[in-house]
N, C-alpha and C positions, 0 to 999 in steps of 0.2 A: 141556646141562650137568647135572650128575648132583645140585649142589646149588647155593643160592639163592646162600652165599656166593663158591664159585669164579662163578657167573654175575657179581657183583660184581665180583670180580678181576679178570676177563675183560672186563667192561664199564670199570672204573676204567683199566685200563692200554688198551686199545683208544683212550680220551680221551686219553690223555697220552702215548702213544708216540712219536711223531715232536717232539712239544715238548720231551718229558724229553732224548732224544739232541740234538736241535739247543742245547736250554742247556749242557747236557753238553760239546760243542764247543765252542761263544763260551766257556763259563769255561775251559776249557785253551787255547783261543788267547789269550787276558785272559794266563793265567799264565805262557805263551810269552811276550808282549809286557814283563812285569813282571821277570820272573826272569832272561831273557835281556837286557834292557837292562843287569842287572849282571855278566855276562861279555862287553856289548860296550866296557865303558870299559877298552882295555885299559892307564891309565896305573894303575888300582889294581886288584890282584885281592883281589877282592869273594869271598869264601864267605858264599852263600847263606841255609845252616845259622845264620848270629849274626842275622841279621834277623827276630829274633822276632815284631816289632812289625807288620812286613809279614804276617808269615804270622797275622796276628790280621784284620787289613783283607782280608786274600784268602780268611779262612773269612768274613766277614761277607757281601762279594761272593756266593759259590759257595748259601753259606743262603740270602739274597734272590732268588737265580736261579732256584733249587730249587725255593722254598717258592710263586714266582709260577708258576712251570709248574703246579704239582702240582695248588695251591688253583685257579689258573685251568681246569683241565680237569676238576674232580670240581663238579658238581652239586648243592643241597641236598638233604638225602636226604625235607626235609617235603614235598617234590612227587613221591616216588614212591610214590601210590597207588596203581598198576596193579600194584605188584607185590607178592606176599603174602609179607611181610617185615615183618619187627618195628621199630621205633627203633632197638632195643640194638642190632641185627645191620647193618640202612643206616648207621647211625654208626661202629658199630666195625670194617668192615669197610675201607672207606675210612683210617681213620684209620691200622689197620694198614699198609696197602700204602703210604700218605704214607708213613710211618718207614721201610718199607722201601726205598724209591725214595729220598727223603733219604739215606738209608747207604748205596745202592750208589753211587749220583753223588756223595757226598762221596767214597769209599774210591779208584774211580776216578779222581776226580782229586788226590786227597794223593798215590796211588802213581804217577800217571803223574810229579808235579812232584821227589816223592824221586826216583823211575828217574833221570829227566831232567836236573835239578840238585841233585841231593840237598842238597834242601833242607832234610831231617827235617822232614817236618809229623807232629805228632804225632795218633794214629789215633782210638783208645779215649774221649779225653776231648771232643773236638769231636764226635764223632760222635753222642756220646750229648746235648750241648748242642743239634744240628743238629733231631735228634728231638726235644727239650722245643720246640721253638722253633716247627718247623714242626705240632705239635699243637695248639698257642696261634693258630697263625696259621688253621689247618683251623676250628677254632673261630669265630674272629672273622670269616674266610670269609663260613660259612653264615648265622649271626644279623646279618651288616648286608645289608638287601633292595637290593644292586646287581648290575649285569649283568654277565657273566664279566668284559669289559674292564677295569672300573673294579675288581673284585674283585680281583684281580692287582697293581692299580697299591697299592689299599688294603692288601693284604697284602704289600707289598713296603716299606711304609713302615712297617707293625706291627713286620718282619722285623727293619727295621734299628734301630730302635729298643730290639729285644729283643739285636741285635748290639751295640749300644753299650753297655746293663746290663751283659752278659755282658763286653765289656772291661775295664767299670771294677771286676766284679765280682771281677776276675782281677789287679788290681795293676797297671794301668796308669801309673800315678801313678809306680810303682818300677819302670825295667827288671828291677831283678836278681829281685825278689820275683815280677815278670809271667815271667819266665823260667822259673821252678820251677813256679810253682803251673801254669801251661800244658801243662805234660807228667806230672801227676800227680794223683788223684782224691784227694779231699777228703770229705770225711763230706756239706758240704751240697752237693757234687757230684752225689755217689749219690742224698741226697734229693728236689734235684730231678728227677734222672732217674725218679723213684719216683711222686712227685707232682704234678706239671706234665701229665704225659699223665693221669693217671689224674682230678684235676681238670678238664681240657680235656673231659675227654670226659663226666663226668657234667653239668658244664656244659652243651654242647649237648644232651645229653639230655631234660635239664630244658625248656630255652629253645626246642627245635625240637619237641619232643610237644605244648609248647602251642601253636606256631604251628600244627603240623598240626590241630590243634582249631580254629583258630581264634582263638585266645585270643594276648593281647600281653603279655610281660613285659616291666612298666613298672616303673619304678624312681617314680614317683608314685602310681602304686598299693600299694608298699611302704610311702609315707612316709602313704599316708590309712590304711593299714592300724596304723601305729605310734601315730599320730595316735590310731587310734579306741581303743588297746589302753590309748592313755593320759589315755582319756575326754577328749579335747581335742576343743570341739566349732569347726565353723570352716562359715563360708558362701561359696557360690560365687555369684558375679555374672556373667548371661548376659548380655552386649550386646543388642543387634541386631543380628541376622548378616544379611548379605548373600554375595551368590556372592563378591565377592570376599574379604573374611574368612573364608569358609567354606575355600576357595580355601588363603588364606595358612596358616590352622589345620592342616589336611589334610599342606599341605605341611614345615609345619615341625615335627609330627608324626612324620612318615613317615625328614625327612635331616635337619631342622635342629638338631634335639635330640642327633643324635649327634655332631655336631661340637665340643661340648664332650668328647665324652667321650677325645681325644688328649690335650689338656692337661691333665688332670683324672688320666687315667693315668701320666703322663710325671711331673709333681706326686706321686704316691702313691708312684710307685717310687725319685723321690730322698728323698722324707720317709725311706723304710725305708732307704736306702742310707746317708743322715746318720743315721739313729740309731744306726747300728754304732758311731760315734765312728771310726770309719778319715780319715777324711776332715777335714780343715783349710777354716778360711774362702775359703783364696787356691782352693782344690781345686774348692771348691764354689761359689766366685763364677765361676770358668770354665764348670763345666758346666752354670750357669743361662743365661749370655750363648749358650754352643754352642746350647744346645736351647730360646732363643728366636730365635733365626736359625733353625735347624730347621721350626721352624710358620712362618715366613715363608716358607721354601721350598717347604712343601710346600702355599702357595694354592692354585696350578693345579691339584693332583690333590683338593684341597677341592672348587675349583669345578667340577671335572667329576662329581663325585657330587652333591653339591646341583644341578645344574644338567638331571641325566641322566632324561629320562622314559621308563620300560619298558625292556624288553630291546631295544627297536630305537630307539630314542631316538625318537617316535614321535610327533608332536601330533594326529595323525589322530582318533586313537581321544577326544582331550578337544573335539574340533568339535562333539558333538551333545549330548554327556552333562553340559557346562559351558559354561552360560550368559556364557561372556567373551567379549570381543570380543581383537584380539591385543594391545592397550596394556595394557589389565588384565592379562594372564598374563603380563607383560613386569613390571609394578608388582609383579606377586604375587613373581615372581622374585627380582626387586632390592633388593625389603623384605626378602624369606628370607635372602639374602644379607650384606647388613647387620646382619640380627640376630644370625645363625651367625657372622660375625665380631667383631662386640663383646662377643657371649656365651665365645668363646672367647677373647679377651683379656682380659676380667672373669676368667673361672676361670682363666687362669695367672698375675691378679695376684693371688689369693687364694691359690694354689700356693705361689708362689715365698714370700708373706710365709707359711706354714706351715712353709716348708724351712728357713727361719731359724730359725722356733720351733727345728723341731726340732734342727737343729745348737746352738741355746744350749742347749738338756735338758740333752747330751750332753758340752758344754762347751769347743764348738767355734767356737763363734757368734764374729760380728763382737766386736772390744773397743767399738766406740762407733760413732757415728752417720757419721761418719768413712769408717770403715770400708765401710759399707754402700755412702754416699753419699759419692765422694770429693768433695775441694773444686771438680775441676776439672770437675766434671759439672753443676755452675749457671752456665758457661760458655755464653754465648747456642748455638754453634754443634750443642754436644752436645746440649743441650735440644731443639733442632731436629731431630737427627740421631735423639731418643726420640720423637717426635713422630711422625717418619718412617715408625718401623717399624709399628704399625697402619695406617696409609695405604700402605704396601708389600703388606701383606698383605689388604686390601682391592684395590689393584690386580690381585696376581696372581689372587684368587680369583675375581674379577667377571670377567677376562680367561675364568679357564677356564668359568665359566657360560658365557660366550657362545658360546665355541666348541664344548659339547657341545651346544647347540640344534642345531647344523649337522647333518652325520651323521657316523656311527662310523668313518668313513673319517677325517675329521678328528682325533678323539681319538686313533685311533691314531697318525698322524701326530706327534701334542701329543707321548705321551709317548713316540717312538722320541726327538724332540728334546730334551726332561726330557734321558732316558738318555746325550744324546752330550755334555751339557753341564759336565757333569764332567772332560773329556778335552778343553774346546776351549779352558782359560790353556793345556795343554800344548802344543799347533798354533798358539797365537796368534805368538808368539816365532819360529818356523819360515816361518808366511804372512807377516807383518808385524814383520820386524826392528825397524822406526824406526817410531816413534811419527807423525812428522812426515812419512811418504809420502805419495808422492800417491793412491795406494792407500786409506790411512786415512784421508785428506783425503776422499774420494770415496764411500768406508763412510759418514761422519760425516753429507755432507752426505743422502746418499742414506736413512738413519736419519732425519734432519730433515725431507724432504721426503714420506716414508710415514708418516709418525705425522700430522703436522698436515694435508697432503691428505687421509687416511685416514679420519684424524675430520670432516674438513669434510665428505665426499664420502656418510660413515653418518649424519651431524647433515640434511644435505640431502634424503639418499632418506629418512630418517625424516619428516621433515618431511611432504616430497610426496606420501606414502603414510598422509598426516594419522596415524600414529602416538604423535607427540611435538608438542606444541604450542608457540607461539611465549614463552608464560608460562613454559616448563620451558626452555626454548631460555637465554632472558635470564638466568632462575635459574644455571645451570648456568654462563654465561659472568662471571657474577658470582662463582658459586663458583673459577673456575677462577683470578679474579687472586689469590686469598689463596696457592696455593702459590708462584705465580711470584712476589709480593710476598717470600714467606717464605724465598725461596732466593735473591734480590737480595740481603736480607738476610744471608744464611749467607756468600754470597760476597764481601759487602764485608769479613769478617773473614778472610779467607781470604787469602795471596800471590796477586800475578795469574799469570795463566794465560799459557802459553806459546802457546796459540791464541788468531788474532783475534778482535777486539772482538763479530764480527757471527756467525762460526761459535759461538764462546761461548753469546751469547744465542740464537740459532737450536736448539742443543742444550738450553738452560733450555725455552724455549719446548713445545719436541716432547716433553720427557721428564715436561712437566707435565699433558699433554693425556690421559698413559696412565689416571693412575684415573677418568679421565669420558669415557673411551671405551664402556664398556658400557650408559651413559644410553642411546644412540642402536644400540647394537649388538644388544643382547638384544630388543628390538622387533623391528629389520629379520632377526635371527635366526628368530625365532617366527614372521612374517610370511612368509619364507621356507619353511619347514617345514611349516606347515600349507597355503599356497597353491601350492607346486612342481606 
């Protein structure tokens, strides 16, 4: 190579070649499957062209596709030592060829679906949103220390999240206003196009010069720095550390602290978004309910970051260097877990009461308490159903801990099934017409008999492999009658059920076992993994 940066280019695209064309494919067979379902109804003819709305969901798609190929195949540039190259140029080089790659696989496929079913996707304006998007994502990439797989999954959930702003940014709320403003640039169009990249990239600048030093940028080094500036004097109090404290500190240092940082961001960008005053109470009680189901959803790929050791998921390497035995690195685990999950439902109930603040500034807020809190929500059931969703989200995330101890094979696995799960209400109606087959009868029971065998069978080899002791055993079996209690509960308010008496409870049963499957799981995990 005649110069350091075409070696870059050269090296960037040699990563991403065969994944850039293969996403490239799945999203225009994605847009065949989408587009072409509405020229095969043929009791209505459908033009393409008036589905605005669609063609807002099919750039979000195409960004997320993109943005995980690209971020998955580029490297952080603070581990290329060997090569005599600056920051400015390993950052900026990279980042260039991302925007380029994002705009030729956007243009590609807008124009293969216009040829195709002229659809009119509009060019100029998404492509340049695709680029602010995927510069923010190359960013957040490098600064969070996970392994390509999980980096992919994590920038794909950045992606769509930046997809969704970018919706509501656009007048989602109004077809006719999301119809204009979608095909025409806007002042703070151009400026993010202006500022977003140009941000992203002194960002990492900043954030990856100091890791290649050595040095951490902490956001509590900021706050003792403020601190000192405002002569506030304050004492720290050392414990007694032990391996395992040292253990837990280490670890929730390293992922657990970042796991606030979703809801915390998600919270800042609707504060900004309510303060425009665009937005009404009913607008913004929606997008709080969507995007706490959102962090519910995305447990699994929580717990597979919090959960992931090294680039090869690897316990070998902590055999000789840490003093634990495997119940300890199972404790240290499950404690992390627990915190990154309460910590993160802490900061989106501090969010959500800011979002209000801000929407009354503006003079958009609830009228009264009412409002906020309808009547029918001190309703035993719905209480229950609030209750739920932190124990949902402790389920999935404990789930995925467990299963990234296993190996990389696995994970990949996790999220090919993430990804088909969006598409399986549409098959469900196709497999299983009638609720009451014996088909579903045979799902249901077969569902009932793998969850509660499942955990008997991890509760047992934990046991035998003196992992888990007989005192956590009881504990746990004690814990477990409060949800079954609390959904006996829920279901006495509820019409009865069109299924028997015994499949009924048999599904209560199995579907209460899930959040204390990891007690026993993340043990016989780690114990697997360091002794294979």
């Amino acid at each position: 190579m005649k110069s350091i940066p075409l070696a870059l280019t050269w090296e960037f695209w040699r990563q991403l070649g065969f994944a850039f064309f293969a996403v490239v494919g799945i999203l225009s067979g994605l847009m065949v499957v989408l587009y072409g379902g509405l020229r095969a109804d043929r009791l209505y003819d459908y033009d393409a062209a008036t589905f605005t709305s669609l063609h807002m969901f099919c750039f979000v798609f195409v960004v997320v596709g993109l943005a995980a190929a690209i971020c998955h195949s580029t490297s952080s540039p603070q581990y290329r030592f060997a090569l005599p190259v600056s920051m400015r140029v390993s950052i900026l080089v990279p980042m260039v060829n991302g925007a380029f790659a994002m705009t030729i696989g956007y243009l590609a496929i807008s124009l293969f679906v216009n040829w195709r079913f002229n659809a009119q996707w509009s060019l100029l304006k998404p492509a340049i949103l695709a680029v602010c998007m995927v510069s923010v994502c190359q960013a957040v990439g490098w600064i969070i220390g996970a392994s390509s797989t999980l980096r992919s999954a994590i920038v794909a959930g950045v992606c769509t999240a930046l997809g969704v702003g970018v919706f509501l940014l656009n007048g989602a709320d109004d077809p006719d206003v999301y119809s204009r403003d979608w095909y025409k640039m806007r002042p703070l169009d151009i400026s993010l196009a202006i500022y977003v990249p140009i941000s992203a990239y002194i960002f990492s600048l900043v954030v990856l010069t100091l890791a290649r030093r050595g040095q951490v940028f902490s956001i509590s080094a900021i706050g003792r720095w403020l601190l000192a500036k405002l002569d506030l004097r304050f004492s720290v109090s050392t414990p007694g550390a032990t391996a395992m404290a040292a253990e837990l500190w280490m670890d929730w240092k390293a992922r657990g602290r970042l796991t606030s940082a979703c809801p915390m961001l998600i919270a800042t960008a609707m504060c900004g978004f309510f303060l425009s005053g665009r937005f009404e109470w009913e607008s913004a009680r929606v997008a709080i309910i969507a995007f706490t189901w959102v962090q519910v959803m995305i447990g699994p790929i929580l717990g597979l970051y919090i959960g992931q050791v090294g680039e090869r998921f690897d316990f070998h390497e902590y055999s000789a260097t840490r003093p634990l035995a495997d119940a300890q690195l199972a404790d240290v685990k499950l404690l992390n877990t627990l915190k990154s999950v309460c910590w993160m439902w802490t900061t989106w109930t501090f969010g959500v009461a800011t979002a209000i603040v801000c929407l009354t500034l503006v003079g958009q807020g609830p009228n009264g308490w009412r409002d906020v809190v309808p009547p029918e929500a001190f309703r035993l059931p719905v209480l229950l159903g609030l209750l739920m969703i932190p124990l949902g989200s402790w389920t999935l995330t404990s789930l995925g801990v467990s299963i990234v101890i296993l190996r990389p094979w696995m994970v990949k696995t996790v999220l090919c099934i993430l990804a088909i799960l969006p598409f399986v209400p549409y098959a469900l109606p196709y497999l299983l017409p009638v609720s009451d087959t014996e088909a579903f009868v045979a799902f249901q029971w077969g569902w009932i008999f793998l969850t509660i065998g499942g955990t008997i069978a991890l509760y047992v080899t934990a046991f035998r492999l003196r992992l888990i002791t007989i005192k956590r055993i009881t504990i746990v079996s004690s814990a477990y009658l409060l949800p079954v209690a609390a959904w006996l509960l829920f279901a006495s308010f509820m019409p009865p059920l069109n299924a028997p008496f015994g499949q009924a409870i048999g599904f209560l049963l199995s579907n209460c076992t899930l959040p204390f499957i990891c007690i026993a799981a993340v043990p016989v995990a780690i114990w697997w993994n360091r002794h294979r």
